[in-house]
C-alpha atoms as one frame of an Amber mdcrd trajectory, in Angstrom:
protein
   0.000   0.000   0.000   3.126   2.289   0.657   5.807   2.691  -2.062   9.190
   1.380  -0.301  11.043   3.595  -3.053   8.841   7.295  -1.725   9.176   5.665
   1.634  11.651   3.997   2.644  11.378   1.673   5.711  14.374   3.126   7.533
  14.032   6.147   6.978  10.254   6.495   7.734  11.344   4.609  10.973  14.065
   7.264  11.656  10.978   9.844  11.304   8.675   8.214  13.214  11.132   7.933
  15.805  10.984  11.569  16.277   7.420  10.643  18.217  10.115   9.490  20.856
  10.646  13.071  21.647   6.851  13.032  23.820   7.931  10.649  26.175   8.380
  13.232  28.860  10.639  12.555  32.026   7.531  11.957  34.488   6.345   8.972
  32.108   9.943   7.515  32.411   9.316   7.965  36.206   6.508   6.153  36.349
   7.880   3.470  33.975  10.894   3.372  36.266   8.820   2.657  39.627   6.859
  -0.352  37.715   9.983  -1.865  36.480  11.341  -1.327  40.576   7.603  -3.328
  41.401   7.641   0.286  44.090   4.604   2.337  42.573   2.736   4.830  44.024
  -0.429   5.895  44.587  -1.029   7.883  41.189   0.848   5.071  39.182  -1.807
   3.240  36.732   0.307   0.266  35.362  -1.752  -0.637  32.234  -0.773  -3.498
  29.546  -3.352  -2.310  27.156  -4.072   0.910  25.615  -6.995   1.981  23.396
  -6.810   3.858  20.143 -10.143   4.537  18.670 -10.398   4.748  15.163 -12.309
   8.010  14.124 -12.922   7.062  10.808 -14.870   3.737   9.502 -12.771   3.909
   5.993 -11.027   0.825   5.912  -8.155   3.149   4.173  -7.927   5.010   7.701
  -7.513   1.829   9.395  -4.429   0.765   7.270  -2.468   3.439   7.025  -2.572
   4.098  10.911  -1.440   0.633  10.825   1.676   1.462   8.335   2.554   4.517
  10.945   2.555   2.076  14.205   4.433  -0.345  12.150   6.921   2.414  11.649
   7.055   3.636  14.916   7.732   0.639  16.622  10.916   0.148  14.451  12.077
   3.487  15.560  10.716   4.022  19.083  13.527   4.754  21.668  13.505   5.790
  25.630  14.942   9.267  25.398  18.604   8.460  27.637  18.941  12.283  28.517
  15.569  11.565  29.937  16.695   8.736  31.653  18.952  10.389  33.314  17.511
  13.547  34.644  14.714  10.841  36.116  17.823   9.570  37.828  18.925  12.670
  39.072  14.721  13.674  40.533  14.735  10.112  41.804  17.866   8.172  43.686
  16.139   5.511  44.383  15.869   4.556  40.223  18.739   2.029  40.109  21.475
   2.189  37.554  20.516  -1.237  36.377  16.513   0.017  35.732  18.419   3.159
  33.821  20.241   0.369  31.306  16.716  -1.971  31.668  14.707   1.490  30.162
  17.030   2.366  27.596  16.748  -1.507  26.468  12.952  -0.900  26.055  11.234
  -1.589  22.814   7.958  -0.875  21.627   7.037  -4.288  20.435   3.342  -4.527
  20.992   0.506  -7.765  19.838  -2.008  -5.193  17.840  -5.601  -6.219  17.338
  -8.483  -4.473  15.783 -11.803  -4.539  17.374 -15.218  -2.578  18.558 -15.725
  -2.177  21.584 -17.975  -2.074  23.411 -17.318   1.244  26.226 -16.902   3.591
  23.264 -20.076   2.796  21.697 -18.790  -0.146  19.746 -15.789   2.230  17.985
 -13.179   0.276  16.203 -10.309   0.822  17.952  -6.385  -0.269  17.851  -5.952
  -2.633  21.174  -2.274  -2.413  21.723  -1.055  -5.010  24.417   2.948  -3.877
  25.839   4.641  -4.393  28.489   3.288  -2.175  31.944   6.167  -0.012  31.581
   6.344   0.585  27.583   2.551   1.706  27.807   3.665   4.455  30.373   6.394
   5.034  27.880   4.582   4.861  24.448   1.195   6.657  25.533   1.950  10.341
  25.149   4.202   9.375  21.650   0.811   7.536  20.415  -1.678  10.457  21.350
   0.195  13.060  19.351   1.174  10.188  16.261  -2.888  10.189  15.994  -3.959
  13.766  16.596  -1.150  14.617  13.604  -2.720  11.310  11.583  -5.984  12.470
  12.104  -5.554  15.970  10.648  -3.038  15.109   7.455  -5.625  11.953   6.882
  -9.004  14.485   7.041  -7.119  17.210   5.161  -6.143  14.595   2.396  -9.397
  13.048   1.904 -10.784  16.712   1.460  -9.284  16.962  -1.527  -9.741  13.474
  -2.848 -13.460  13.570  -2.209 -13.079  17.043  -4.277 -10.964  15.598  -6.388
 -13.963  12.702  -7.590 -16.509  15.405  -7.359 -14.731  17.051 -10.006 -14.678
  14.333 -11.884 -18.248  12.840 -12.048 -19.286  16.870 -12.771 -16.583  17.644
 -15.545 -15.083  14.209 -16.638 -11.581  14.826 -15.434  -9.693  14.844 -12.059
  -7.416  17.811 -10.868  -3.793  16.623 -10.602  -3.207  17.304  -6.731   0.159
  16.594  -5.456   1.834  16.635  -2.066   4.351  19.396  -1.253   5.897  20.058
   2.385   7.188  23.550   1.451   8.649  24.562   4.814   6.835  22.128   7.663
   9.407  19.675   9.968   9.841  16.403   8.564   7.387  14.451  10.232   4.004
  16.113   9.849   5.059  16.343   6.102   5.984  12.633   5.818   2.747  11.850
   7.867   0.663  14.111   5.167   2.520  12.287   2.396   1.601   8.933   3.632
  -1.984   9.665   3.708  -1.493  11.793  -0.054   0.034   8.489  -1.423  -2.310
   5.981   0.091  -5.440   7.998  -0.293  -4.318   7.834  -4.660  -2.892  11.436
  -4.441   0.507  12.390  -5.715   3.881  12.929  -3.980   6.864  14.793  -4.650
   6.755  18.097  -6.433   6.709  19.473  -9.799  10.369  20.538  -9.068  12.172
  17.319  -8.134  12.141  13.433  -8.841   9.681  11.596  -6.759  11.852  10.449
  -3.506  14.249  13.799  -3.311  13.892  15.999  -0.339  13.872  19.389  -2.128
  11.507  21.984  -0.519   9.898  24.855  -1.690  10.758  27.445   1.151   9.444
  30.431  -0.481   5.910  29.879   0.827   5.215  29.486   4.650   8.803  30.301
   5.376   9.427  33.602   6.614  12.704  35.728   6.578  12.974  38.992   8.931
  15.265  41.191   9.011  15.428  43.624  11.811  18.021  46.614  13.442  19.551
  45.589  16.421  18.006  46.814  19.463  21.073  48.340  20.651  23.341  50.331
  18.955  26.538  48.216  17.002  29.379  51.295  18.120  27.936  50.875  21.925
  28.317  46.708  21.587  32.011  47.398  20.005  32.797  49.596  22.990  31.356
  46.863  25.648  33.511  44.057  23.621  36.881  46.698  23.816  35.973  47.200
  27.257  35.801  43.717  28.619  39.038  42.796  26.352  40.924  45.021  28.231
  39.405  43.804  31.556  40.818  40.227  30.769  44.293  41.332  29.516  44.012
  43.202  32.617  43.869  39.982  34.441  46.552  37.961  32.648
């Protein structure tokens, strides 16, 4: 469903990875006092986690499933994380430090309704106690992004087939990330691709990474608040201060 040559599998893992980034130091925390068996009260140690599917089009369904492959391929425990939760907590062993960066997000995935949200579809993911504390936040924002690229894309496919039955011919619409980071672009381009739009721009072959920065990029230029001779001055006069000193 997903072109390995537009996407590669590394590199959309590399991107995906970037989801890592949400983890925030109180998750690792947490995930540090379950591995430790010491939580407290607060501490919800879950092995499954919910995520409904908003959308009954089966095409919504597998290309979430595409983005959690990828993510699980390049999921990490942030280790500067790690360590400030080390530093907030003594009592988080240097042996649980090593056992979170060692984490993987390598969950059994099912598909079901049910039943407490109205009988929803939803994505049961089934982890480890820990890696659910760790992988929670990273999931919420993977879907709210999904959500949006996959709503905005089917816009303009459903406009796109409008078009046709009224006029006999379809608009060429193509994906182009102008100035955006790299993963809401590639998430937008997944959902362009799957959903039959095009990728890549009218500019480069499909695959480059050229971007068009000359719309939604902005360059300012401003004057200095302060004035350049009085910043010389300051710089002469602390010089002086330190030769001073040798």
């Amino acid at each position: 469903m997903i072109s390995s040559e537009l996407f590669p599998k590394a590199r959309s893992a590399e991107i995906l990875g970037e989801l890592s980034a949400w983890t925030s130091v109180a998750d690792v925390m947490v995930a540090a006092r379950i591995l430790e068996a010491r939580t407290v009260p607060g501490d919800q140690p879950e092995s499954l986690l919910l995520m409904p599917l908003e959308h009954a089009e089966p095409a919504f369904e597998q290309i979430f499933a595409i983005l959690l492959g990828y993510l699980m391929d390049g999921y990490v425990v942030p280790s500067q994380k790690v360590a400030v939760c080390r530093c907030l907590d003594p009592q988080v062993t240097e042996a649980t430090g090593t056992a979170l960066q060692s984490l993987r997000f390598a969950p059994t995935v099912q598909v079901s309704t049910v039943p407490i949200m109205d009988d929803k579809r939803a994505f049961l993911i089934r982890d480890q106690p820990a890696v659910i504390e760790l992988i929670r936040a990273p999931l919420n924002c993977l879907m709210d992004l999904y959500l949006d690229k996959y709503e905005y894309a089917k816009r303009l496919r459903d406009m796109s087939a409008e078009a046709e039955e009224k006029t006999g011919g379809r608009p060429t619409i193509f994906h182009r990330p102008y100035a955006d980071a790299c993963l809401p672009s590639f998430i937008e381009a997944a959902c362009f691709y799957a959903l039959g739009l095009e990728v890549g721009t009218r500019f480069a072959s499909p695959g480059m990474s050229t971007i068009d920065i000359a719309y939604r990029a902005v360059n300012v230029q401003t004057l200095s608040p302060v004035d350049p001779a009085a910043l010389r001055a300051a710089g002469l006069a602390s010089q002086r201060m330190l030769d001073a000193l040798r």
